[in-house]
N, C-alpha and C positions, 0 to 999 in steps of 0.2 A: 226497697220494693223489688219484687221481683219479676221479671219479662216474662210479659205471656206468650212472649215466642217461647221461652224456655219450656215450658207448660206442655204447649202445641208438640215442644220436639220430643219431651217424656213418653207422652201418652201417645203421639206417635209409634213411638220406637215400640211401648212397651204392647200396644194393639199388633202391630207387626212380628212379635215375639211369638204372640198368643197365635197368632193364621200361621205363623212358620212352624210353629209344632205340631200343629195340628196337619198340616201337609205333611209335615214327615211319615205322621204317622203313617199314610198311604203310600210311603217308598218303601224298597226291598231293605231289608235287616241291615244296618250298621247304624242310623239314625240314633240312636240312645241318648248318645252322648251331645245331639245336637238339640235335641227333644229336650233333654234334661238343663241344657245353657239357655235355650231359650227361653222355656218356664221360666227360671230363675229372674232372667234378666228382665222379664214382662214382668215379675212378682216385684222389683225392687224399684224399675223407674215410674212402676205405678207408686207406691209407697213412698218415692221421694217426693212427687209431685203434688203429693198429700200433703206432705209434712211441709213441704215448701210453700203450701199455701195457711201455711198457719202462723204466729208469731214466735214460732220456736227458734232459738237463735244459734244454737251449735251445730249446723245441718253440713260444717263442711267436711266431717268426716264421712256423712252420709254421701254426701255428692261424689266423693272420691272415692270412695266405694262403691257407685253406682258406673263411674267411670269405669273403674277398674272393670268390671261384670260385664259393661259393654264392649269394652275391647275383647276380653276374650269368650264372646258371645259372635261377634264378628269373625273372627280369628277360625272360632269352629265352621263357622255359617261357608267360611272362603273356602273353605275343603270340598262340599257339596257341590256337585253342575245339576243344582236346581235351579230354577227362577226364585221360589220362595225365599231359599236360602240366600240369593243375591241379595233380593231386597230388602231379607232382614240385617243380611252384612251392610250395607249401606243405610238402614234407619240407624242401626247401634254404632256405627261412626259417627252418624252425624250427631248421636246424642253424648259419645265420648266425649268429641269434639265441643256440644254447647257444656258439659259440663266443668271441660276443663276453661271455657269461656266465664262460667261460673266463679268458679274457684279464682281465677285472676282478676274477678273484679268488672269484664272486659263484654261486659251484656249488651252492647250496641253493637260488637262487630260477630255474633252469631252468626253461624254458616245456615243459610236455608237446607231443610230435610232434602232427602232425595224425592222427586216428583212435586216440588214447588214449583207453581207456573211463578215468570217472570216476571 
């Protein structure tokens, strides 16, 4: 069965994806390439969250390819001195992070998203 914190940090992450590109698009020209990471990486932890909630059983290629996407969805995001791009760099860690929690088995010690009250 799988944590609905995990759920929370998908669709988190991948909501924070969708507003980060969408603010780019209101920045001066070099955005493209973070416009285009971010899409991507809102398009795939929506769809894993999907499939994660279904009885599909080989999703851990999918996970780790969701991984992968958010790290270097992050990675772009870090280049930017936006706000938006901060906080999408920081939703897409923390969902690398739950899903390499994923992957290990290791579902109770999930890191809360960024902006969890305590």
């Amino acid at each position: 069965m799988i944590n609905t914190q995990t759920f929370r940090i998908l669709n988190e992450c991948s909501s924070t994806c969708f507003y980060c590109a969408d603010a780019c698009l209101d920045e001066p020209s070099g955005m493209a390439e973070c416009i285009r990471n971010c899409k991507v990486c809102g398009d795939i932890c929506s769809l894993v969250s999907k499939i994660l909630s279904t009885s599909f059983s080989n999703v851990k290629p999918l996970v780790a390819y969701c991984k992968t996407i958010c790290e270097a969805c992050a990675d772009e995001c870090e280049k930017h001195d936006h706000d938006h791009c901060d906080l999408c760099a920081k939703a897409c860690r923390a969902c690398a992070s739950a899903c390499e929690d994923y992957l290990q088995g290791n579902l109770a010690t999930i890191k809360e998203s960024p902006g969890e009250s305590e």
